[in-house]
C-alpha positions in Angstrom: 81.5 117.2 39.7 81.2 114.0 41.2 83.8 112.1 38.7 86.3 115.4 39.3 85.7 114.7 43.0 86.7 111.2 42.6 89.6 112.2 40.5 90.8 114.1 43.3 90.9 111.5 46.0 92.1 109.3 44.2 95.6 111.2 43.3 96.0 112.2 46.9 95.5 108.4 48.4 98.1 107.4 45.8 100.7 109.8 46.6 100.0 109.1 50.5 100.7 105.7 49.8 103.8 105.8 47.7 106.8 103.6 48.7 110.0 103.2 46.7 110.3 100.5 44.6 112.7 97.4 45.4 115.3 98.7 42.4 115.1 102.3 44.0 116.0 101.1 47.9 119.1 99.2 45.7 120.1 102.2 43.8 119.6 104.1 47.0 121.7 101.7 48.9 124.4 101.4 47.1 125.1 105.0 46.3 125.2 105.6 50.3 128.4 107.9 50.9 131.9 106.5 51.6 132.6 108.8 54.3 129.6 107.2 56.4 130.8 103.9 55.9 133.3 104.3 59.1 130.9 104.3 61.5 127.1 102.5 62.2 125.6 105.7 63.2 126.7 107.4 59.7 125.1 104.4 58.1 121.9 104.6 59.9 121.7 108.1 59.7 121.8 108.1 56.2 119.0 105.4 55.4 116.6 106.8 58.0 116.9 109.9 55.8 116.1 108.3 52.4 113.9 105.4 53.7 110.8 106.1 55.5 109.4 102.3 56.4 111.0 99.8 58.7 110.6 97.7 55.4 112.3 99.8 53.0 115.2 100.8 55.6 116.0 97.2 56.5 116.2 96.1 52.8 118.6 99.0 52.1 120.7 98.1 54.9 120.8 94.6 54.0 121.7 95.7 50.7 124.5 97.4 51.9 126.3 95.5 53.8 125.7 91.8 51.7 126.8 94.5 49.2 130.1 96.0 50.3 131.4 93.4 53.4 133.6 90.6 52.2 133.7 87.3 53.4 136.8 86.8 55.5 138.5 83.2 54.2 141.1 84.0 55.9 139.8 83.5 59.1 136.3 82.0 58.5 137.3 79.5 61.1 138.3 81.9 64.0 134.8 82.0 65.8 135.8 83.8 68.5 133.0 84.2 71.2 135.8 86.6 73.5 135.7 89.0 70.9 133.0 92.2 72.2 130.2 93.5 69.9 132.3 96.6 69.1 135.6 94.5 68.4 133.1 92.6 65.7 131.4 95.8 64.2 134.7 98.2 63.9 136.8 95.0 62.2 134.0 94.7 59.7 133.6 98.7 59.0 137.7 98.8 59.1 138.6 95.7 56.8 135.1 95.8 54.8 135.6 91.9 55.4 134.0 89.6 58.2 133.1 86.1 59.2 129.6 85.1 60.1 129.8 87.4 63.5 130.5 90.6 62.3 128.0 90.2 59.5 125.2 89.8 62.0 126.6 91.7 64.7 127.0 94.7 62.4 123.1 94.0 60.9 121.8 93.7 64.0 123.6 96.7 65.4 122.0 99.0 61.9 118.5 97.6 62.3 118.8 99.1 66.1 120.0 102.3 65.1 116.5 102.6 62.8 114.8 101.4 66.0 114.1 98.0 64.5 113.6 95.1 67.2 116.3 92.1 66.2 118.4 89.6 67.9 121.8 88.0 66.3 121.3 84.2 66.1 124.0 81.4 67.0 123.7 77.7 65.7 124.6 75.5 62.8 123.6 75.0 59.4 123.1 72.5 56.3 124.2 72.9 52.8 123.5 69.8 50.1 122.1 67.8 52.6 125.3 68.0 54.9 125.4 69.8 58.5 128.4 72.4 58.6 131.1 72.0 61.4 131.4 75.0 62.2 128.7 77.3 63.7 127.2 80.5 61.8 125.3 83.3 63.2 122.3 85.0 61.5 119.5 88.1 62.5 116.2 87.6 63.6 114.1 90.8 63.1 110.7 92.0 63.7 108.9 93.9 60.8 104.9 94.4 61.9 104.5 92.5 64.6 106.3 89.4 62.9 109.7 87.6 63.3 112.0 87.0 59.9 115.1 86.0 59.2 118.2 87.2 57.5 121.6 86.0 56.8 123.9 88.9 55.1 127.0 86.4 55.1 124.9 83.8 52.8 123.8 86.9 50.9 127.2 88.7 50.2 128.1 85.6 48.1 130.0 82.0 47.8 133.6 80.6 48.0 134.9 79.0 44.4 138.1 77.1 45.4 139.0 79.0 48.7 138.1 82.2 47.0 135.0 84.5 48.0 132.8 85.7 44.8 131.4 88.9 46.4 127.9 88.4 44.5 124.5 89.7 46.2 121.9 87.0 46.4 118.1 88.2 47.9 117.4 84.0 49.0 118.5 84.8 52.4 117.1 88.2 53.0 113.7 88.3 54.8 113.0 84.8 55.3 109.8 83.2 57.4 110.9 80.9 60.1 109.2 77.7 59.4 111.4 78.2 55.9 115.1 79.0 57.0 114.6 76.3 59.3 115.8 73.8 56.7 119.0 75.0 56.6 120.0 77.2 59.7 119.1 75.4 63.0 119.3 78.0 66.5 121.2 76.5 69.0 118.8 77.4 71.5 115.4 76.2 70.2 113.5 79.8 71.4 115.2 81.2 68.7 113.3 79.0 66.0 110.6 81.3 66.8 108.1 78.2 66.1 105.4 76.9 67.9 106.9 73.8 67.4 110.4 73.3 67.5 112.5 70.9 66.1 114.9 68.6 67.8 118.5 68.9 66.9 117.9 65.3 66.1 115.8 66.0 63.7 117.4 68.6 61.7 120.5 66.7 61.6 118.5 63.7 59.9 116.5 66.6 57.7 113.3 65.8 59.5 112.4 70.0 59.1 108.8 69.5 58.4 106.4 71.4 61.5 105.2 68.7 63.6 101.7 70.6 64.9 101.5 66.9 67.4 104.4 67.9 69.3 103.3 70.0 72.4 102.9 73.7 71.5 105.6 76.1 72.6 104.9 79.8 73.4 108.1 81.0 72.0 106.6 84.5 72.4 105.6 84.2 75.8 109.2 82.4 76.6 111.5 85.5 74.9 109.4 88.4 77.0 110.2 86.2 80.1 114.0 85.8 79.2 114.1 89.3 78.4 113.4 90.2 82.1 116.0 87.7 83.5 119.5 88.5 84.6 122.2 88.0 82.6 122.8 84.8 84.7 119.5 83.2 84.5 119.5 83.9 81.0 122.5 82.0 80.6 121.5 79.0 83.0 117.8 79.1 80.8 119.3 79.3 77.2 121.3 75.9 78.3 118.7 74.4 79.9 117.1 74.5 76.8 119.8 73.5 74.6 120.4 70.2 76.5 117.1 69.3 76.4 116.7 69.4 73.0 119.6 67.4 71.9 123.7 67.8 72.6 123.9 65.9 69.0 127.4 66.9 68.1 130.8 68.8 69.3 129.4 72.2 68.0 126.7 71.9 70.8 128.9 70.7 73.4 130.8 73.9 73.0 128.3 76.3 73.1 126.9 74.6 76.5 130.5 74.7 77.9 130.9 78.4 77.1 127.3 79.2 78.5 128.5 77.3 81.5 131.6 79.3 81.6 129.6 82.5 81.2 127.6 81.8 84.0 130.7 81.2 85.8 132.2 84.4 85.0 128.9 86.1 86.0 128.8 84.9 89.1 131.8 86.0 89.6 131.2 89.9 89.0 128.3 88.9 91.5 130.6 87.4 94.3 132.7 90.4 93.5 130.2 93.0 94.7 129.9 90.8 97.6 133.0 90.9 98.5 133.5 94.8 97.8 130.1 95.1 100.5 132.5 92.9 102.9 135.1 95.0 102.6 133.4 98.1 103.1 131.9 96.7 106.7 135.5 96.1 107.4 136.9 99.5 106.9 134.3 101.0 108.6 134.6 99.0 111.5 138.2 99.8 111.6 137.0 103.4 111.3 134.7 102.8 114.2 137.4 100.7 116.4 140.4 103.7 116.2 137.4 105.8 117.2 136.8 103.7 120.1 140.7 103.9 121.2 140.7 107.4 121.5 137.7 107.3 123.9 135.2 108.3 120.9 137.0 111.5 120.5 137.1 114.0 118.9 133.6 114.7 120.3 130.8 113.1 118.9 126.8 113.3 119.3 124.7 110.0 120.5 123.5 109.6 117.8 126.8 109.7 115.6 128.0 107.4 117.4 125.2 104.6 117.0 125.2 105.1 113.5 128.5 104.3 113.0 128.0 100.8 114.3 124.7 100.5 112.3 126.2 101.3 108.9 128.7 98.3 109.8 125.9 96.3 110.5 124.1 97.4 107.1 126.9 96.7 104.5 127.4 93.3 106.4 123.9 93.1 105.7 124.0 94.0 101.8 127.4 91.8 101.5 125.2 88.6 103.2 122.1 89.4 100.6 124.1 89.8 97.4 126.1 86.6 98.1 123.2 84.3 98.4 122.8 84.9 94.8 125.5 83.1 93.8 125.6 79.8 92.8 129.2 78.7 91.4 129.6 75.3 89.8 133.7 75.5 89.6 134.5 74.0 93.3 138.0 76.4 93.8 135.0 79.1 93.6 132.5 77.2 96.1 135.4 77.7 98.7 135.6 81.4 97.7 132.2 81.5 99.0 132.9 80.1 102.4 135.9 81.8 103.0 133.7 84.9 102.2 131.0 83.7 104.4 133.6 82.4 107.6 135.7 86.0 107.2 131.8 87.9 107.8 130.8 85.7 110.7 133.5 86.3 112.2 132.8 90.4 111.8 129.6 89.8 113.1 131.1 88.5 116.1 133.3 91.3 116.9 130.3 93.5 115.7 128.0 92.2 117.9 130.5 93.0 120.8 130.9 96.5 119.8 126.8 96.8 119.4 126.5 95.8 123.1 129.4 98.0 124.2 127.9 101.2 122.4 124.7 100.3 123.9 125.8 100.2 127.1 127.8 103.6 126.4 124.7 105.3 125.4 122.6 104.1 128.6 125.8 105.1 130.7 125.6 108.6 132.1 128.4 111.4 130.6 130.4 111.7 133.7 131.0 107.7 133.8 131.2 106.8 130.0 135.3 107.3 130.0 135.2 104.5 133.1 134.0 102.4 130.5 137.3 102.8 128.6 139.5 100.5 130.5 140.7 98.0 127.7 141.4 99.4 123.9 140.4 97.5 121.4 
């Protein structure tokens, strides 16, 4: 009895336990249906329903796509950071071909859909000893607790003499950090994911071994504190970072330009609320002034009436607090600011007038409140 016990057990822990095995997930993969290729969500949809582990679903989408996305010669030198996630993603599904981008926007975008945590990566790599010119992109992704990386562009093959040779390689595919960091280099150094980073510096003169002397950076602790920044001071952090580890060629100049221009264009959309609060407080003063010229009629209560210079008052208010956020670089915007700032003093001027007029309106008894009417505004 007690070996047939055992028996039993033993069969039911084994089945409980059964994952598919690497050439299955391929198999799998590759067989997925054309008609939910068009789209990420038909592509997602159909590995979360054969693949049951973050593990096995990340493999068969890497599969897929290193599989069935061509390299783009054509235009593997139009990096286009303008381009939007969607632009990226719907030119790969369309064309089946890509550059760097779309390969990892269109990963990333998949390991999302099965609800697996990953970032796209920008910087520069090395091949035979030599840094590239151009920049790549790459996905960082986190299986168990545990950042790897994988590159479905390196994966989907090579170029021969200007030609792409659409031939799967696994090298790239699941790779630890301290490894990859030979040959693809983050331009912002909290994207290593190491505790100690290298130096642009370094990589460049192949110096990739982990230095554990250097001071120990809590990448970890550094990401969840990005992750709760603004859009802005994301920006402004990720190229703080950058410049302090090394502007060591053009490629890195770049990208710090168009983080500076990003925060410029942020700011923007931030002086632009500003100036929609500003313009509110003017048309309802304006509101409140034709009021006024008709001897506050028709008939409102006391209370109406004191309102109507305190909701003024509070969109001046919101204007004021919004555009203290905003810090331009570009000077032609710095005078946008103070132009902003002189056109609201001057409303609170004519506000504060009005404020001491309604005041004195509501202190004024009924029968001699139209006395008060003598010059219209």
């Amino acid at each position: 009895m007690k070996k047939t016990f055992a028996l039993v057990v033993f069969i039911v822990f084994t089945t409980a336990g059964y994952s598919q095995s690497v050439k299955q997930i391929f198999s799998k993969a590759l067989r997925l249906p054309d008609s939910l290729t068009k789209t990420t969500k038909g592509i997602s949809s159909y590995v979360k329903e054969q693949f049951s582990s973050d593990s096995e679903r990340i493999r068969a989408l890497f599969v897929w796509e290193a599989s069935n996305i061509q390299y783009d010669v054509d235009n593997m030198f139009a990096l286009d950071y303008s381009d939007s996630t969607e632009q990226k993603i719907n030119k790969a599904l369309t064309t089946r071909k890509a550059i760097c981008e779309g390969y990892a926007e269109l990963f990333n975008q998949l390991c999302h859909e099965c609800d697996i945590k990953s970032i796209v990566v920008t910087g520069f790599t090395k091949q035979r000893g030599m840094v590239d010119y151009i920049p790549h992109a790459w996905v960082v992704a986190n299986l168990y607790n545990k950042w790897y990386v994988f590159d479905p562009t390196w994966s989907s093959g090579y170029l021969n003499n200007g030609r792409f040779v659409n031939t799967f390689t696994n090298a790239f595919y699941k790779v630890a950090p301290e490894a990859i960091i030979k040959t693809h280099m983050p331009f912002d150094p909290m994207l290593q994911f190491l505790n100690y980073p290298l130096t642009s510096q370094e990589f460049y003169q192949g110096n990739t071994e982990i230095n554990t002397t250097k001071p120990f950076f809590n990448y970890e602790d550094t990401i969840k504190v990005h992750n709760s920044l603004s859009n802005y001071q994301q920006l402004k952090n990720t190229a703080r970072r950058i410049e302090a580890n090394g502007v060591r060629s053009s490629m890195i100049l770049q990208m710090l330009q168009y983080l500076k221009n990003q925060q410029e264009y942020e700011m923007s959309q931030v002086m632009q609320k500003a100036s929609n609060k500003a313009n509110d407080a003017v048309a309802l003063y304006n509101k409140y002034v034709e009021f006024k010229n008709h001897q506050f009629q028709p008939k409102k209560d006391d209370k109406q009436i004191q309102e109507m210079v305190d909701t003024v008052s509070s969109a001046l208010s919101d204007a004021r607090n919004i555009l203290v956020t905003v810090e331009f670089a570009d000077p032609n915007n710095k005078l946008a600011i103070t132009h902003l700032n002189d056109h609201m003093n001057e409303m609170e001027k004519l506000l504060s007038d009005e404020k001491i007029f309604v005041a004195k309106y509501l202190k004024t008894g009924k029968l001699l409140r139209p006395l008060l009417f003598r010059v219209k505004t």
